[in-house]
TIRO-2110 file (N, C-alpha, C; in Angstrom, 1 decimal):
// TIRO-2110
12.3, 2.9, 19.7, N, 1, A
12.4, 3.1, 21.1, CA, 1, A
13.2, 2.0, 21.7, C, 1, A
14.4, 2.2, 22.6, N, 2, A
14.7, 1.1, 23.2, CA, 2, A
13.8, 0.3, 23.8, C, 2, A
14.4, -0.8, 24.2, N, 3, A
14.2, -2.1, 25.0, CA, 3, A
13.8, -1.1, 26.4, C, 3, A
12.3, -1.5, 26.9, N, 4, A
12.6, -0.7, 28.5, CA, 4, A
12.1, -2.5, 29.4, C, 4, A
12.7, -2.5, 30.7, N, 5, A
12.5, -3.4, 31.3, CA, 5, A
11.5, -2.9, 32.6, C, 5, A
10.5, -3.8, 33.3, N, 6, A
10.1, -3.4, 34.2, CA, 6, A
10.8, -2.8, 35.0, C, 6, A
11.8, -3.4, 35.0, N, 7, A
12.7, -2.7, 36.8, CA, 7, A
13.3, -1.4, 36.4, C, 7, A
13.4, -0.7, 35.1, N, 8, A
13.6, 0.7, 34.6, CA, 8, A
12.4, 1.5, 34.2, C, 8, A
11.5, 1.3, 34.1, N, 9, A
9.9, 1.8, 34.5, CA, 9, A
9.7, 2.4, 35.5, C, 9, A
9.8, 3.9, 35.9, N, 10, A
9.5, 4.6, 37.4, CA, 10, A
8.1, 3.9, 37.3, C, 10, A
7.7, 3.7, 38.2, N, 11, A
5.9, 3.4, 38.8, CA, 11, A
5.7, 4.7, 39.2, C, 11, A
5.4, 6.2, 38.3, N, 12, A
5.1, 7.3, 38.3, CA, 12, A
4.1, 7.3, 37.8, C, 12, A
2.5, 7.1, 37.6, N, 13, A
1.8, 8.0, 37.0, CA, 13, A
1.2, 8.7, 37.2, C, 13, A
0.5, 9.7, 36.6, N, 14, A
-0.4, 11.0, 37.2, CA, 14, A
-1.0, 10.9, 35.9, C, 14, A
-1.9, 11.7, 36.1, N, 15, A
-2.8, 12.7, 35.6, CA, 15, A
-2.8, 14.2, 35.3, C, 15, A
-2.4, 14.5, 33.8, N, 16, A
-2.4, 15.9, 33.9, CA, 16, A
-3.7, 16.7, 32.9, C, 16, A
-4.1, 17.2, 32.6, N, 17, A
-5.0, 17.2, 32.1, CA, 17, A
-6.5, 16.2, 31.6, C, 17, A
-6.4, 15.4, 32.6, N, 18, A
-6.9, 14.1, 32.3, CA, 18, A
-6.4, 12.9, 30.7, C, 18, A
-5.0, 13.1, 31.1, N, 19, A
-4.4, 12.5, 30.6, CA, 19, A
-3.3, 11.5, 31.1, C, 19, A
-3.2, 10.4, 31.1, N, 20, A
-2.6, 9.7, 32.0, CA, 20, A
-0.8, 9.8, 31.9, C, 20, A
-0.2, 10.0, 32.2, N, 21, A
1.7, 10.4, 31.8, CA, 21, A
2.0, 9.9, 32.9, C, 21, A
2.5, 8.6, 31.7, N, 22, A
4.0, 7.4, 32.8, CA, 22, A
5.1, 7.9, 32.2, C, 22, A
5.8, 8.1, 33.7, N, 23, A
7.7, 8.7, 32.9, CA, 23, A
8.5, 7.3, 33.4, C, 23, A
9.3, 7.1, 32.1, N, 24, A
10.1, 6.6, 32.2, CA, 24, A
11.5, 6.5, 32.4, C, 24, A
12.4, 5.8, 33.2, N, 25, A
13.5, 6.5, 33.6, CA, 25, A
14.9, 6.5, 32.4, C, 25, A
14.9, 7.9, 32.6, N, 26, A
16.1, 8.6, 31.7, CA, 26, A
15.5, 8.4, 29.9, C, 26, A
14.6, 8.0, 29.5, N, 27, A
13.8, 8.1, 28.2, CA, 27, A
12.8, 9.2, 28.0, C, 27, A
12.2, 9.7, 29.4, N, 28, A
11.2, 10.9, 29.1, CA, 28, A
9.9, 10.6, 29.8, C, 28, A
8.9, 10.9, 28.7, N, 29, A
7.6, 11.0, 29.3, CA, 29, A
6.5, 10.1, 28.0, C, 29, A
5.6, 9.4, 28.6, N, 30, A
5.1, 9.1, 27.4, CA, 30, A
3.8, 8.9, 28.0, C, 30, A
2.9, 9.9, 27.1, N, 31, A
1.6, 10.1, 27.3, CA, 31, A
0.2, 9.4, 26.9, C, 31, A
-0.5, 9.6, 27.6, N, 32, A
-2.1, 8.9, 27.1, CA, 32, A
-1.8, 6.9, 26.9, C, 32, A
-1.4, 6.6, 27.7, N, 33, A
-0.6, 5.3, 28.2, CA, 33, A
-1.1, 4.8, 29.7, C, 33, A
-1.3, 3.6, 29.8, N, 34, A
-1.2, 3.3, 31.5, CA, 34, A
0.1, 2.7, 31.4, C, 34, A
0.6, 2.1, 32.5, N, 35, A
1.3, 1.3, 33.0, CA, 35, A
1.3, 0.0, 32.3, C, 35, A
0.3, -0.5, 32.4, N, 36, A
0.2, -1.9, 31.8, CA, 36, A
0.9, -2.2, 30.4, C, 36, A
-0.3, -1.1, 29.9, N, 37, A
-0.5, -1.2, 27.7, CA, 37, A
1.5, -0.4, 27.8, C, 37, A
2.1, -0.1, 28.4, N, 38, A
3.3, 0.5, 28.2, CA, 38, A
4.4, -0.7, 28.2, C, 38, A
4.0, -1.7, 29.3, N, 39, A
4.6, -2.7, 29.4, CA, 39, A
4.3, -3.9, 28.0, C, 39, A
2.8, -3.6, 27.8, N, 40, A
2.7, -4.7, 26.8, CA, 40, A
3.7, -4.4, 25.8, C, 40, A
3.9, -3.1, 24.9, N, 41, A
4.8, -2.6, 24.3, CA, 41, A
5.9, -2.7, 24.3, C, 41, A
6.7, -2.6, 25.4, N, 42, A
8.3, -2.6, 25.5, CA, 42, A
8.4, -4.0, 25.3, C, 42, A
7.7, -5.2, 25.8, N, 43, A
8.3, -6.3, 26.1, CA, 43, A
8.8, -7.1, 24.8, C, 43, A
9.6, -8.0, 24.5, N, 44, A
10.3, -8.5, 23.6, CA, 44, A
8.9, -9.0, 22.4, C, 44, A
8.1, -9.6, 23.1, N, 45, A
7.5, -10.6, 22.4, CA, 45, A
6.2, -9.4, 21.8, C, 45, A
6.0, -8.3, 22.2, N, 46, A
4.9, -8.1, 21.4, CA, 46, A
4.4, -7.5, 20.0, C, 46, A
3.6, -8.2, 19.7, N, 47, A
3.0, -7.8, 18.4, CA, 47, A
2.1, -7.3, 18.2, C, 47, A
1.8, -6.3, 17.4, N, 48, A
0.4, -5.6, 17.2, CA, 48, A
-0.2, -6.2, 16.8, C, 48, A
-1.4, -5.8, 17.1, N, 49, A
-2.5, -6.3, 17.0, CA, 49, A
-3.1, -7.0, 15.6, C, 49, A
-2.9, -6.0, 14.6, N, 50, A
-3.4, -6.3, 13.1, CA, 50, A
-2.0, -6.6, 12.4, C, 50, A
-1.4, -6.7, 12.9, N, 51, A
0.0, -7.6, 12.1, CA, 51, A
-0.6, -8.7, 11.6, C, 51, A
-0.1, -9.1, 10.0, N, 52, A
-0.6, -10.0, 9.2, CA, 52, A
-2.1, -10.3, 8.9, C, 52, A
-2.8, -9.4, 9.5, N, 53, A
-4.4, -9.4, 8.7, CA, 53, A
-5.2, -8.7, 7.7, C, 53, A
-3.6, -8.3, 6.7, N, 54, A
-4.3, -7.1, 5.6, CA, 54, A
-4.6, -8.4, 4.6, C, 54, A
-5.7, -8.2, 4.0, N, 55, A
-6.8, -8.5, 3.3, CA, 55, A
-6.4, -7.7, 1.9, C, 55, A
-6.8, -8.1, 0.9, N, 56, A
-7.1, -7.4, -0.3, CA, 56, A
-8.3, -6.9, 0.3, C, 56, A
-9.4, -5.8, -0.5, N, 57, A
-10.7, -6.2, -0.7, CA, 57, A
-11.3, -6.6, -1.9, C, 57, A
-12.3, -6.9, -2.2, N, 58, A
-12.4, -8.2, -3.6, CA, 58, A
-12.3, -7.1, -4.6, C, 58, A
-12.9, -5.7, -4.7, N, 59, A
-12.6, -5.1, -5.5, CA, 59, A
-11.0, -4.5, -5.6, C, 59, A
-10.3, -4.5, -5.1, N, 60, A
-9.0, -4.4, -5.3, CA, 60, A
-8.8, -5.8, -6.4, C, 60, A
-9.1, -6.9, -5.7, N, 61, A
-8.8, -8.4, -6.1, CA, 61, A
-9.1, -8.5, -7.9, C, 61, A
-10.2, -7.7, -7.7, N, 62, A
-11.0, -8.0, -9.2, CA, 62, A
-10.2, -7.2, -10.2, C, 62, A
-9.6, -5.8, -9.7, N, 63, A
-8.7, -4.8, -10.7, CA, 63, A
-7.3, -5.8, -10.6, C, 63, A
-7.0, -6.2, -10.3, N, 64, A
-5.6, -6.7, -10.4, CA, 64, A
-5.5, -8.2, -11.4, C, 64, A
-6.4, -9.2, -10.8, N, 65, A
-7.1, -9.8, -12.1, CA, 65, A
-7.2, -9.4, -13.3, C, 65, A
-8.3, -8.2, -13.4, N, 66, A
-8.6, -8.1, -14.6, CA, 66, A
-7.4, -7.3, -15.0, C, 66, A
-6.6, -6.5, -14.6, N, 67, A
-5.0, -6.5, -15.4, CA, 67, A
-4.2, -7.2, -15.4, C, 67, A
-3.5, -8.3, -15.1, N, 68, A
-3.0, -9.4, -15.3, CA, 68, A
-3.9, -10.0, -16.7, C, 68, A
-4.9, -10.4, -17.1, N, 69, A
-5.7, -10.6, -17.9, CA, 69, A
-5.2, -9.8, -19.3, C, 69, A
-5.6, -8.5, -19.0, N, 70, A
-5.6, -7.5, -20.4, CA, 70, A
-4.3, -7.7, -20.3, C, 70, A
-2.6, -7.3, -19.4, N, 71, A
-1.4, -7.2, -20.0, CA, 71, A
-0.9, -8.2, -20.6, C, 71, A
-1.8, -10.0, -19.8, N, 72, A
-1.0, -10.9, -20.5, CA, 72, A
-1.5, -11.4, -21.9, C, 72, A
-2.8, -10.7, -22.3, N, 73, A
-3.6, -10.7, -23.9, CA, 73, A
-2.7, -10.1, -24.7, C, 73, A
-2.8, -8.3, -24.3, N, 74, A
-1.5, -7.3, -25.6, CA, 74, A
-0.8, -7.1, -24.9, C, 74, A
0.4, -7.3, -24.1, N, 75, A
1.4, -7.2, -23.5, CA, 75, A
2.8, -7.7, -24.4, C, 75, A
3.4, -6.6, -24.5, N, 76, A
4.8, -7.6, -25.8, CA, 76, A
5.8, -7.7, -24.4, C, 76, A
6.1, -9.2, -23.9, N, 77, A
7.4, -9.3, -23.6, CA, 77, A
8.5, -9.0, -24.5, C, 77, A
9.7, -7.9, -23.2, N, 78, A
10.5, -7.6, -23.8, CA, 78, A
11.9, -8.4, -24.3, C, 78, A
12.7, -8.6, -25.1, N, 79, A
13.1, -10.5, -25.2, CA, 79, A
14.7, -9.7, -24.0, C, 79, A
15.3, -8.3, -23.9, N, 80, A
16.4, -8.2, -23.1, CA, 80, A
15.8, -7.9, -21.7, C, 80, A
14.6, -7.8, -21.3, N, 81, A
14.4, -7.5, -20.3, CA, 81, A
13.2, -7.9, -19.1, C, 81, A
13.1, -7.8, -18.5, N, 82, A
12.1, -8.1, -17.9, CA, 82, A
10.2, -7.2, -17.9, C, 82, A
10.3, -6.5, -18.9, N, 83, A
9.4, -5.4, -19.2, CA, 83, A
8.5, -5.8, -20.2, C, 83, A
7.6, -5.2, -19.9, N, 84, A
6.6, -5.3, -20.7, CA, 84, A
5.4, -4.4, -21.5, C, 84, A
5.6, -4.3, -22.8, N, 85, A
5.1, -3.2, -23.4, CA, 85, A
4.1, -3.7, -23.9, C, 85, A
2.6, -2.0, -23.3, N, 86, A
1.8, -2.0, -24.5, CA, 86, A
2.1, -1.1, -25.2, C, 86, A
0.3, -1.5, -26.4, N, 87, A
0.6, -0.9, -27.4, CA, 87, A
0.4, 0.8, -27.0, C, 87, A
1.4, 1.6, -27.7, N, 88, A
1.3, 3.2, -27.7, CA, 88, A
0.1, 3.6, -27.5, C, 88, A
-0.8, 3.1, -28.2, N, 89, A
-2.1, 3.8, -28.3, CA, 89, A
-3.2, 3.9, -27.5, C, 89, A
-2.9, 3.1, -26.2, N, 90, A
-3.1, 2.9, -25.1, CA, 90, A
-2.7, 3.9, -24.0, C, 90, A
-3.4, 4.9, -23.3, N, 91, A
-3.1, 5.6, -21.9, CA, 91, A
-3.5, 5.0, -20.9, C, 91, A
-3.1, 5.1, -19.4, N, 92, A
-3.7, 4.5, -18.5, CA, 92, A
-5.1, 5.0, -18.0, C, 92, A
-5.3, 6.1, -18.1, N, 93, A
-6.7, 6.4, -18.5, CA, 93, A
-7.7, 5.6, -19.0, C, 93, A
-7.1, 5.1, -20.7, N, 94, A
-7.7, 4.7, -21.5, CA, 94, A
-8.1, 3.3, -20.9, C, 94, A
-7.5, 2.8, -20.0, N, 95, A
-7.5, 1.4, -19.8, CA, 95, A
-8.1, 1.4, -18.6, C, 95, A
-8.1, 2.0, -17.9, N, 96, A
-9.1, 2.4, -16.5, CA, 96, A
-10.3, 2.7, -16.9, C, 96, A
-10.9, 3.3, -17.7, N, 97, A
-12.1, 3.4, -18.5, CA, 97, A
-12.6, 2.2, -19.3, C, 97, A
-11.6, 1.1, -19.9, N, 98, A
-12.1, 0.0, -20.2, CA, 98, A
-12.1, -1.0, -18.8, C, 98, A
-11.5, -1.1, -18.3, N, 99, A
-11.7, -2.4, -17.1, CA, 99, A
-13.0, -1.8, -16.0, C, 99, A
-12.9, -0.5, -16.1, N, 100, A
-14.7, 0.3, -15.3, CA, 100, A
-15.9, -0.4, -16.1, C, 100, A
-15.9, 0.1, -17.6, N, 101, A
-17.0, -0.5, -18.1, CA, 101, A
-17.0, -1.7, -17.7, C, 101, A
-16.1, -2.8, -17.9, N, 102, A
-16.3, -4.7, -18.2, CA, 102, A
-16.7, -4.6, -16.5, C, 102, A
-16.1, -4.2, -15.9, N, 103, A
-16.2, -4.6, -14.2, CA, 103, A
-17.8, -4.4, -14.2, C, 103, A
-18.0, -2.7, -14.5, N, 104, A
-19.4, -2.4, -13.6, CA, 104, A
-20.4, -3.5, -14.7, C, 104, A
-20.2, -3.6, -16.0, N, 105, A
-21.3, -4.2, -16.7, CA, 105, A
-21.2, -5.8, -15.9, C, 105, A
-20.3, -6.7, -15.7, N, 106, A
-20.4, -7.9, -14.7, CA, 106, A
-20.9, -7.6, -13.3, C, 106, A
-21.4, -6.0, -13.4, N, 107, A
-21.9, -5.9, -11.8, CA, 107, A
-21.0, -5.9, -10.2, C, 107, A
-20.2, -5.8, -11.0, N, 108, A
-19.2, -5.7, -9.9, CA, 108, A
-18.6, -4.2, -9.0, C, 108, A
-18.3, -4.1, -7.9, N, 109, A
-17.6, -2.8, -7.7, CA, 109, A
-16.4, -2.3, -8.3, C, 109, A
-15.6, -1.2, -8.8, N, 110, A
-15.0, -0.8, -9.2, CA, 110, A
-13.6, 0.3, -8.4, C, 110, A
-12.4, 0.0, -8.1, N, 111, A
-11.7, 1.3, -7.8, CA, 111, A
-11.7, 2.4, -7.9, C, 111, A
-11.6, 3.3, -6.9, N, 112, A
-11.0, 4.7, -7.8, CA, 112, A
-9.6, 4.6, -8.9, C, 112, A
-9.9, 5.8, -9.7, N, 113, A
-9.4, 5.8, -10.2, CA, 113, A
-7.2, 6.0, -9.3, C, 113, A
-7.5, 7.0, -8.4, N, 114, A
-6.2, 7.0, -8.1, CA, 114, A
-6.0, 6.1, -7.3, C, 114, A
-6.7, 5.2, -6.8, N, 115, A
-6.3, 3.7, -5.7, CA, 115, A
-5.9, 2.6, -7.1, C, 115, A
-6.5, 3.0, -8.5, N, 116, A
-6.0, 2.1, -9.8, CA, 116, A
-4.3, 2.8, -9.8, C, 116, A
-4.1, 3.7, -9.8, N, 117, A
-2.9, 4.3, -10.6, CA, 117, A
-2.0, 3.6, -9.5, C, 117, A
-2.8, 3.7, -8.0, N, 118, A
-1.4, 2.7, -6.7, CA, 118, A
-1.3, 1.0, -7.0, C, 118, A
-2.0, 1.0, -7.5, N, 119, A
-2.1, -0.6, -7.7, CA, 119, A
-1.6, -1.0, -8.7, C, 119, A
-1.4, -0.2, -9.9, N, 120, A
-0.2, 0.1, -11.2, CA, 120, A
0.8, 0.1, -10.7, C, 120, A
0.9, 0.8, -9.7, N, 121, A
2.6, 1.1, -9.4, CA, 121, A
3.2, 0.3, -8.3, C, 121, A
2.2, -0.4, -7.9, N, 122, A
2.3, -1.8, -6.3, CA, 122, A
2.5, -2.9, -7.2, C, 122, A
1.9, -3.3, -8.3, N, 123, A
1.6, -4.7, -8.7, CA, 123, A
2.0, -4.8, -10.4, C, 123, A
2.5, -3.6, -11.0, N, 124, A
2.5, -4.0, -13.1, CA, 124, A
3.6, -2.7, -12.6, C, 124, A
4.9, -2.6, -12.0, N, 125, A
5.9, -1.8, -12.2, CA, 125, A
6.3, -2.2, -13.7, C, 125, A
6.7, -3.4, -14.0, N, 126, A
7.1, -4.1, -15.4, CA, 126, A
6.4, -3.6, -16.9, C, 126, A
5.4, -2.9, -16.0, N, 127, A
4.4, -2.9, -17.3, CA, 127, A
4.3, -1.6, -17.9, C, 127, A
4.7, -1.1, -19.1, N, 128, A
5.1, 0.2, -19.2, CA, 128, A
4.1, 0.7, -20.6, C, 128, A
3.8, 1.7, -21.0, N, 129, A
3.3, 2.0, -22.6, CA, 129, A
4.2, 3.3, -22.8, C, 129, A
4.9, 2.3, -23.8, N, 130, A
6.2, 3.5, -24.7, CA, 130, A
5.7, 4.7, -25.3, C, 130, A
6.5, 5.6, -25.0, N, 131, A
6.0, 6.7, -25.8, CA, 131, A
6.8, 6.6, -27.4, C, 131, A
6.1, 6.9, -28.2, N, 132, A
6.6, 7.3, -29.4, CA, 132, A
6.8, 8.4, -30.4, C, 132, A
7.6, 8.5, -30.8, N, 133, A
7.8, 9.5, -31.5, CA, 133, A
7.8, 9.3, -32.8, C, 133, A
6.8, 10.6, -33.9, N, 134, A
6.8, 10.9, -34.8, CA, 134, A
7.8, 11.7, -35.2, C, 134, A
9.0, 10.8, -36.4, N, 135, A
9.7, 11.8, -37.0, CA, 135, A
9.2, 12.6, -38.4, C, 135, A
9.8, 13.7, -38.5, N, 136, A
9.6, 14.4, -40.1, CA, 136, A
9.6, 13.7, -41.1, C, 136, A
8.7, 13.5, -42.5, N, 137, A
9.7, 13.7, -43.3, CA, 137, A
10.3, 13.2, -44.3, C, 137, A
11.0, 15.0, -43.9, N, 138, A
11.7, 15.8, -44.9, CA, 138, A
12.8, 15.7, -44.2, C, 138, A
13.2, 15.0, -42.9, N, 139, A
14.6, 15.4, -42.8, CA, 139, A
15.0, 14.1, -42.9, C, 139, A
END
């Protein structure tokens, strides 16, 4: 949205379906707004409200821990890259089912499973389990 200044603000509002619509000049119409909270918004300095108060929550805190933990135990640093392999025989399944049991047996709360698969892909991009292939053989 551009920059709007007070002195380009029509002092228009109504009510149309008990909804309040301030128009602004040559930008349009913008609804369910007063005057005021429209101003707080255009002006240079404002900042929302919850800017900079995202929190982990401790069970988030605890899954990220306890993988940092397990990748840095069997984790093979890779010596050309910055990657880090487990062992094949490992799914991430498999490993969400072990960090559930240890968590809930220390009593702790536990992630979903698909809030674990975002938090793999937010925080252990590096962290990868190779697939492997079985060759033949006879050839």
């Amino acid at each position: 949205m551009a920059k709007t200044r007070e002195s380009e603000v029509k002092s228009t509002s109504r009510k149309s379906r008990g909804i309040v619509v301030t128009e602004i000049a040559g930008d349009g119409m913008v609804y369910g707004i007063s005057m005021k909270r429209l101003m707080q918004i255009t002006r240079d300095s404002y900042t929302h409200g919850n800017k900079g108060n995202r929190r982990l929550q401790e069970k988030t805190a605890d899954c990220i821990a306890w993988l940092k933990f397990f990748v840095s135990c069997i984790g093979d640093q890779q010596p050309d890259s910055d990657k880090i392999h487990l062992p094949f025989c490992f799914t991430k399944k498999a490993i969400y089912e072990k960090m559930e049991g240890e968590l809930c047996l220390n009593g702790k709360e536990v992630v979903s499973r698909s809030q674990w698969y975002n938090i793999w892909e937010d925080h252990f991009k590096d962290v990868l389990i190779p697939k492997v292939f079985l060759f033949d053989s006879t050839t």
